[in-house]
matplotlib code that plots the C-alpha trace (Angstrom):
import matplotlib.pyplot as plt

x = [157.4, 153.9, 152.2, 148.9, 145.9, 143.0, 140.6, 137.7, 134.4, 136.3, 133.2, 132.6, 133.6, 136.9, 137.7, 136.8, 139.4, 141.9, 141.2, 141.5, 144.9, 146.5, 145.8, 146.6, 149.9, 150.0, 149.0, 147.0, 144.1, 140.8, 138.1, 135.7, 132.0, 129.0, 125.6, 127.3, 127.6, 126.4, 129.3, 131.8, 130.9, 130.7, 134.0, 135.8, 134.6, 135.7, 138.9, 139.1, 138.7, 142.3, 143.6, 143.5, 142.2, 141.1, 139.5, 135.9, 135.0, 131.5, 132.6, 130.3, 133.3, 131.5, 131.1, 134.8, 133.8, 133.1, 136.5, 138.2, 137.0, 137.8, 141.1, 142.0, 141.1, 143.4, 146.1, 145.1, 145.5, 148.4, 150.2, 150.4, 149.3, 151.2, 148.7, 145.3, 143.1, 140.9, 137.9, 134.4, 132.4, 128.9, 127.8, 124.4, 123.1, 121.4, 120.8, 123.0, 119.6, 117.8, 120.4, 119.4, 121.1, 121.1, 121.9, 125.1, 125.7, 125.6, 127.7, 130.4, 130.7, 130.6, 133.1, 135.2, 135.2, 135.5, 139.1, 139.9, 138.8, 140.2, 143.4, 143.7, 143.0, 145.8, 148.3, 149.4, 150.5, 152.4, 153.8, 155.4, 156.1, 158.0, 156.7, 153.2, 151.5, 148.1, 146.0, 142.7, 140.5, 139.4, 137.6, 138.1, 135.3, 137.6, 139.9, 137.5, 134.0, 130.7, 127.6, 124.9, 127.6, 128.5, 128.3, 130.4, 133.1, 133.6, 134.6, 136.6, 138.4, 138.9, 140.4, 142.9, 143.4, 144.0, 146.0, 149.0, 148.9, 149.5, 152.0, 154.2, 153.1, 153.7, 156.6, 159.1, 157.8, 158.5, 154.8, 153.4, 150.2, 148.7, 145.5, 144.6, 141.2, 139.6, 137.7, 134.8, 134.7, 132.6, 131.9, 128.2, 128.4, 127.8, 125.1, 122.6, 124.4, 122.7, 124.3, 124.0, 125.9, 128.8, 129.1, 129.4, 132.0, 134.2, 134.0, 135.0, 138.1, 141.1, 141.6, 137.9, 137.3, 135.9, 138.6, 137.9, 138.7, 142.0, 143.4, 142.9, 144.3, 147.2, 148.1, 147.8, 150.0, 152.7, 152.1, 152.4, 156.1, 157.6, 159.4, 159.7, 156.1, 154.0, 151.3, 150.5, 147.4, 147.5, 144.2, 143.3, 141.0, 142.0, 143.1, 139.1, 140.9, 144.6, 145.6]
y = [47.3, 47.1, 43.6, 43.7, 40.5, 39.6, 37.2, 36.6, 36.1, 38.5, 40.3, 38.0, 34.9, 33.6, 35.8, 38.7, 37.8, 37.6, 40.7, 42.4, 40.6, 41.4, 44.9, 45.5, 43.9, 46.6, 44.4, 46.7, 43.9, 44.5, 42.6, 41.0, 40.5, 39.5, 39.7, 41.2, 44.8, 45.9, 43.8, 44.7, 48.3, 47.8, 46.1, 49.3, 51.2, 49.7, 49.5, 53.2, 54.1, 52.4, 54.5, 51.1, 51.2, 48.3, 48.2, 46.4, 45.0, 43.3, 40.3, 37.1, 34.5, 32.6, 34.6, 35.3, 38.5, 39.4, 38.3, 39.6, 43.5, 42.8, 41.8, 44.4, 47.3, 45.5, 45.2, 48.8, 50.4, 48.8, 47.8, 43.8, 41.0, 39.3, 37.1, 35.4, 33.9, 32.1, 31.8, 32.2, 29.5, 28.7, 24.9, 22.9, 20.4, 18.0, 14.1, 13.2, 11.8, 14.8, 17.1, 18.4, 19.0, 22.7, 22.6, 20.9, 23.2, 25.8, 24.5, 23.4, 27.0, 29.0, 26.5, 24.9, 26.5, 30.1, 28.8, 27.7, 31.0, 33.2, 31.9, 31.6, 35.1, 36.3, 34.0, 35.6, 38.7, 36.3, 34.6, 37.7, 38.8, 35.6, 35.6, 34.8, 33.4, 31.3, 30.3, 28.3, 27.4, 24.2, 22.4, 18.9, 17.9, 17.7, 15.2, 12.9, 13.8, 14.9, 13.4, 15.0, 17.6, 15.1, 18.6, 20.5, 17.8, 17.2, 20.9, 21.0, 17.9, 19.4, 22.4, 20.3, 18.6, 22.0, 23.1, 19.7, 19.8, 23.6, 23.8, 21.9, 23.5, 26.7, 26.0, 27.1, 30.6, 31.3, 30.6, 29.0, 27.3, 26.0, 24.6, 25.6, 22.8, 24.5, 22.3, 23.4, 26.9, 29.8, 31.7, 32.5, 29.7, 27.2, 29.4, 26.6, 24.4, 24.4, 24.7, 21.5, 20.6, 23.3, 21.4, 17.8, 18.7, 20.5, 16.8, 15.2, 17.9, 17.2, 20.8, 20.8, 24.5, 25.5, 27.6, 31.4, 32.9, 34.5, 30.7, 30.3, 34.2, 33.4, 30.5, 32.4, 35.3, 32.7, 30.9, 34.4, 35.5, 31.4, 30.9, 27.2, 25.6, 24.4, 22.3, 21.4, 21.2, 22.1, 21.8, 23.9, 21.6, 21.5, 17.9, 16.6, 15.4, 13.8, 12.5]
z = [35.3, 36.3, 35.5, 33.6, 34.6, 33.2, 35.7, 33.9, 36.0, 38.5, 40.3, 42.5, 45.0, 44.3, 41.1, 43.6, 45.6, 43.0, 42.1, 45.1, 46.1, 43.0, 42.7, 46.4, 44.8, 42.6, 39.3, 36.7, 36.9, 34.0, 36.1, 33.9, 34.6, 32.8, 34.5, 37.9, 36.8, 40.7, 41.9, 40.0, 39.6, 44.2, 43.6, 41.6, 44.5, 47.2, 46.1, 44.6, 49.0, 49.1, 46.1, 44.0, 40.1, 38.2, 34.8, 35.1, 31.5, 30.4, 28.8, 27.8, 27.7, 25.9, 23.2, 21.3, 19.7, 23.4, 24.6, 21.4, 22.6, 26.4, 25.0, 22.3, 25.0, 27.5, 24.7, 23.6, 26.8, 28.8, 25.7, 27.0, 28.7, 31.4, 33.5, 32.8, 35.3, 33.5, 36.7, 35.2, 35.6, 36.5, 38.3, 37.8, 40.4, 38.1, 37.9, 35.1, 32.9, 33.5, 32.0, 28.8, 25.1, 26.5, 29.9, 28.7, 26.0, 28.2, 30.9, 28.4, 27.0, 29.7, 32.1, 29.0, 26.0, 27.6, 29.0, 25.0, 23.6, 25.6, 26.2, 22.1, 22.5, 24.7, 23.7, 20.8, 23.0, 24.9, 22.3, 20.7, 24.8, 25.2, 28.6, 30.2, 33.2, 32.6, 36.2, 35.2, 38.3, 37.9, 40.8, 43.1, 41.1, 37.8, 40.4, 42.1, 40.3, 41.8, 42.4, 40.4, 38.8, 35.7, 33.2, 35.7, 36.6, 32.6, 32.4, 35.5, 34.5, 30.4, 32.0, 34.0, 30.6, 28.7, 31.2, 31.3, 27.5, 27.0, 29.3, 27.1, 24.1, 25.7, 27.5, 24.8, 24.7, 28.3, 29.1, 32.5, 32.5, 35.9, 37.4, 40.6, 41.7, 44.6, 47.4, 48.8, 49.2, 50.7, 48.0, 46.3, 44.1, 47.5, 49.1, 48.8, 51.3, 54.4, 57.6, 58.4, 55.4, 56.1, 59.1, 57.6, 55.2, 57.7, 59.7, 56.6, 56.1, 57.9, 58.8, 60.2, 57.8, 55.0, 52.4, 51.5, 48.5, 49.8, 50.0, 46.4, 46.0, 47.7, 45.6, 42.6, 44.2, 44.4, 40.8, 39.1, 41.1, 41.0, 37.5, 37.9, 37.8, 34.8, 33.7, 37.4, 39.1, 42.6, 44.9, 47.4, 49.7, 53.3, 53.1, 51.6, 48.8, 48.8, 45.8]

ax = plt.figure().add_subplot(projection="3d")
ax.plot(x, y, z, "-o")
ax.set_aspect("equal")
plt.show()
């Protein structure tokens, strides 16, 4: 029976490679974007030239009535949920006193509370499933921190939290919940390094690269088939960060 995923923030950069890998897996995948519409719409195509559909849906995941739709047409057209990726996520490069009431705000409910709401949202399909696979991407920064990130490591770090607890919560019900913390990655979200930068952290990485989204795909490709892992978080990093 054909398994149907939900990866939130899935137009671009590492949810784009989710997407792709799982629908070339032959996962019925609903892509969700916000303010990437050319993206995903790009993304649809270019995957409709290998005979492959996804669903693309406009979700704010910060904003439950938003998620409640994105997931009542999932539930409405495939019948069930069996994976989420919880993915979307936006970063700020701030000194911790200039951050403001509102550029935390924002980063806590588009990083954090996005993972609470709509998980909440699909659980109860899972629940009454007994069966369900939950993948949040958190970040190295929720294990070690990062300088002039303090807004971003927080939600990192709370997602690691969500996901230990709720894996034991969840457990019962046939439900795995894991963390996946990505090191440093190519994706669009680390176009501002410079090249010279690139460079540095690939010296301080024992396998002298930088990841690409596929590494973090791959890893989700195996969390979804293994029946045996929960509430872990396993990063992705090359070696920059051993814990």
């Amino acid at each position: 029976m054909e398994k149907i995923a939900i990866v939130t923030g899935g137009s671009r950069g590492i949810g784009k490679a989710i997407v792709e890998d799982l629908a070339r897996k032959n996962v019925k995948v609903i892509a969700n974007y916000n303010q990437s519409e050319e993206k995903a719409k790009k993304l649809k195509e270019e995957l409709e030239k290998e005979n492959i559909s996804i669903d693309i849906f406009k979700a704010d995941v910060s904003k439950r009535e938003e998620v409640k739709a994105m997931v009542d047409y999932t539930i409405k057209k495939y019948g069930k949920i069996d994976i989420l990726i919880n993915n979307a996520g936006i970063n700020q490069e701030k000194m911790f006193q200039d951050i403001t009431d509102e550029d935390w705000d924002n980063v806590i409910k588009v990083n954090l509370y996005s993972v609470f709401c709509t998980t909440q949202e699909v659980i109860k399909y899972m629940i009454s499933q007994k069966n369900g696979c939950i993948i949040n991407i958190s970040s190295i920064y929720g294990i070690n921190g990062g300088s002039c990130a303090v807004a971003y490591s927080a939600t990192k770090a709370g997602i690691d939290g969500i996901t230990k607890a709720l894996a034991k919560e969840l457990g019962p019900s046939n439900i795995r919940v894991n963390s996946i913390a990505p090191g440093c990655m190519n994706t669009d979200m680390n176009a501002y390094l410079t090249k010279e930068e690139w460079e540095e952290i690939k010296q301080e990485t024992p396998l002298e690269k930088i990841g690409e989204g596929i590494d973090i795909a791959k890893c989700v490709e195996w969390l979804i088939e293994d029946t045996f892992t929960t509430g872990q978080v396993i990063s992705i990093n090359g070696g920059l960060v051993i814990t």
